[in-house]
N, C-alpha and C positions, 0 to 999 in steps of 0.2 A: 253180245253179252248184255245182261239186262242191269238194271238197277232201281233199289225203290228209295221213294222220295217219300219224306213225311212232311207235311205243313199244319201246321198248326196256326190257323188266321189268328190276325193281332190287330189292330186298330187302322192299320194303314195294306192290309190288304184290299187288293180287289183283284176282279177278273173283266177283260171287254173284250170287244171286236177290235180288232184294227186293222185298216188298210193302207196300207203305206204307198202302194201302186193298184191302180183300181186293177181288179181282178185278181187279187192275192191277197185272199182276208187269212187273218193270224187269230187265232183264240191267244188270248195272254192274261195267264194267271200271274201275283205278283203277290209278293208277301215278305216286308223285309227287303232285304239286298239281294233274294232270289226270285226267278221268276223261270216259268215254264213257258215253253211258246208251242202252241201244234199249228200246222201249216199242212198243208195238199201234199201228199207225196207226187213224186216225178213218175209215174205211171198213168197207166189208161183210163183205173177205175179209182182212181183218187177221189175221184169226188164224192161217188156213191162211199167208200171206202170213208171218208171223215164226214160225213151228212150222219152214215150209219154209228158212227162212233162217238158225235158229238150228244145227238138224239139220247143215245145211251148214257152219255154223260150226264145231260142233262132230267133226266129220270131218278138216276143215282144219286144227284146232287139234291134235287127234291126230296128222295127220301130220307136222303142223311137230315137234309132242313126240319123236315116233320118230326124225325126222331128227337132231336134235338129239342127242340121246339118239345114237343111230350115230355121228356124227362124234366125242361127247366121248369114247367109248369109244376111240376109236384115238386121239384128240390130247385127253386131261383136264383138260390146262390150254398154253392158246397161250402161248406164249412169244416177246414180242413182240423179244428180240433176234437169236433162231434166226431168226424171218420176217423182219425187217428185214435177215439176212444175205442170204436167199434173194433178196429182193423188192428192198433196195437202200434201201427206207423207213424210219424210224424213227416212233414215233406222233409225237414232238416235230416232225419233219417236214410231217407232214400240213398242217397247217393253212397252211403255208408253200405248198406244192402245190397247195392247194384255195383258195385267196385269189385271189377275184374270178371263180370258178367259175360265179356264177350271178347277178352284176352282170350290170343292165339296164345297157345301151349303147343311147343315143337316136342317131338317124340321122335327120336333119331330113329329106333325101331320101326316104325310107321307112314317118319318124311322123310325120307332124305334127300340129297343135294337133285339126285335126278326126279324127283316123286317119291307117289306113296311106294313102299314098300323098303326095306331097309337092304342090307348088304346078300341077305340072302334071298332077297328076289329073284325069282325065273330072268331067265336071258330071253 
């Protein structure tokens, strides 16, 4: 089962190496009271398997940097009442907006107790 993780760096993020036992280096991202940690998996090709994925990280990471980097140079600090003129939003808004955005709504027809499908599902 998968899950996604959102981070949003704050002042006391960072990311490093660490090795705790030599030969078991940890990538460890930290942000806040969370932190992600990627490590070698228990396999053969683990290594090529995280060399190739960090390489990729690291790519990603660059271009997210440059993009960033490009947008601050033309807008260096958003200015959240300029955009709420544009947009119609205010940040105090939002949550007004966004409330119940992602509230489960049960549908007995649709869930029920066993799954989808209601009392007259196929057997």
């Amino acid at each position: 089962m998968g899950f996604y993780v959102l981070v949003q760096p704050e002042e006391d993020a960072e990311a490093s190496l660490v090795e705790h036992a030599q030969g078991h280096p940890s990538l460890v991202v930290m942000c806040g009271d969370s932190q992600i940690t990627v490590q070698l998996a228990g396999r053969q090709d683990a290594a090529d398997l995280a060399i190739a994925f960090a390489r990729n990280l690291s790519r990603a990471a660059t271009a997210f940097a440059d993009r960033v980097d490009a947008l601050t140079a033309n807008w260096p600090k958003l200015n959240f009442e300029d955009l709420a003129a544009k947009v119609g939003t205010t940040p105090e808004e939002l949550p007004d907006q966004l409330a119940g955005r992602h509230a489960l709504t049960v549908d007995a027809e649709w869930f029920g107790e066993s799954g989808p499908g209601g009392p007259e599902r196929p057997a």
